[in-house]
C-alpha positions as CSV (number, residue, x, y, z in Angstrom):
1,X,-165.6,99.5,-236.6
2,X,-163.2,102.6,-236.8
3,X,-162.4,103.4,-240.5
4,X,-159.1,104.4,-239.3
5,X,-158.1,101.3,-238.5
6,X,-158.9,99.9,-242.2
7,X,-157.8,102.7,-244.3
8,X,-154.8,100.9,-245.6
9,X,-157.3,98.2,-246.9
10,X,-159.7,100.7,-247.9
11,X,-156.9,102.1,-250.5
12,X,-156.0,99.1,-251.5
13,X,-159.1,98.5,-252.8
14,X,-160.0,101.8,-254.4
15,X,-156.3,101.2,-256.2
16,X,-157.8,97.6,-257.6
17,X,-161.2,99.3,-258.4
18,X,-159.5,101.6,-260.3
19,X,-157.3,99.1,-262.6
20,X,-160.5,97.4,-262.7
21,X,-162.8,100.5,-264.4
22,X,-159.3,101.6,-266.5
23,X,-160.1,98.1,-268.1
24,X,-163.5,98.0,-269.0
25,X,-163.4,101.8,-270.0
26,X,-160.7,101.0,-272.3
27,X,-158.5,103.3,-270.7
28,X,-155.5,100.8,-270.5
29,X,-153.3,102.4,-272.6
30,X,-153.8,105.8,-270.4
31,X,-150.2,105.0,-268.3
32,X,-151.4,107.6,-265.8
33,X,-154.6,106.2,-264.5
34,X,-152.5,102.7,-264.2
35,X,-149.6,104.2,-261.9
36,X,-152.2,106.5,-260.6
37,X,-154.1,103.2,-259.4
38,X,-150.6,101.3,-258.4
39,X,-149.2,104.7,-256.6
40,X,-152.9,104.1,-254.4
41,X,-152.5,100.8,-254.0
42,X,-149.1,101.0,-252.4
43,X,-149.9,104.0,-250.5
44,X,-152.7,101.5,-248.7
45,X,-150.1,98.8,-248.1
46,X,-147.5,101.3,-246.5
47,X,-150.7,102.8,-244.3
48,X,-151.7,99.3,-243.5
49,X,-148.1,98.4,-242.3
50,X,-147.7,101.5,-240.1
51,X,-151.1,101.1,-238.9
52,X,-150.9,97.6,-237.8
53,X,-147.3,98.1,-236.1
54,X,-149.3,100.9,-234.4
55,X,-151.7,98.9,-232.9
């Protein structure tokens, strides 16, 4: 399978793997690494739109 094609997801999950390390590393209160993660996260949803009106 192309990874092209699944990038949007791809981000989407780095973005919630992110969150997801900020909160066991006790990094919550960091506001960058959160909007860092959600800025990623949204990214993947826009690439996944465009994407799949693409194909």
């Amino acid at each position: 399978m192309n990874w092209k094609q699944n990038l949007g997801i791809i981000l989407i999950v780095l973005g919630a793997l992110l969150l997801i390390v900020s909160y066991f590393a006790d990094l919550v209160d960091f506001n960058f690494y959160n909007v860092g993660a959600l800025l990623i996260i949204i990214a993947g949803i826009v690439t996944h739109i465009a994407m799949t009106k693409r194909s």
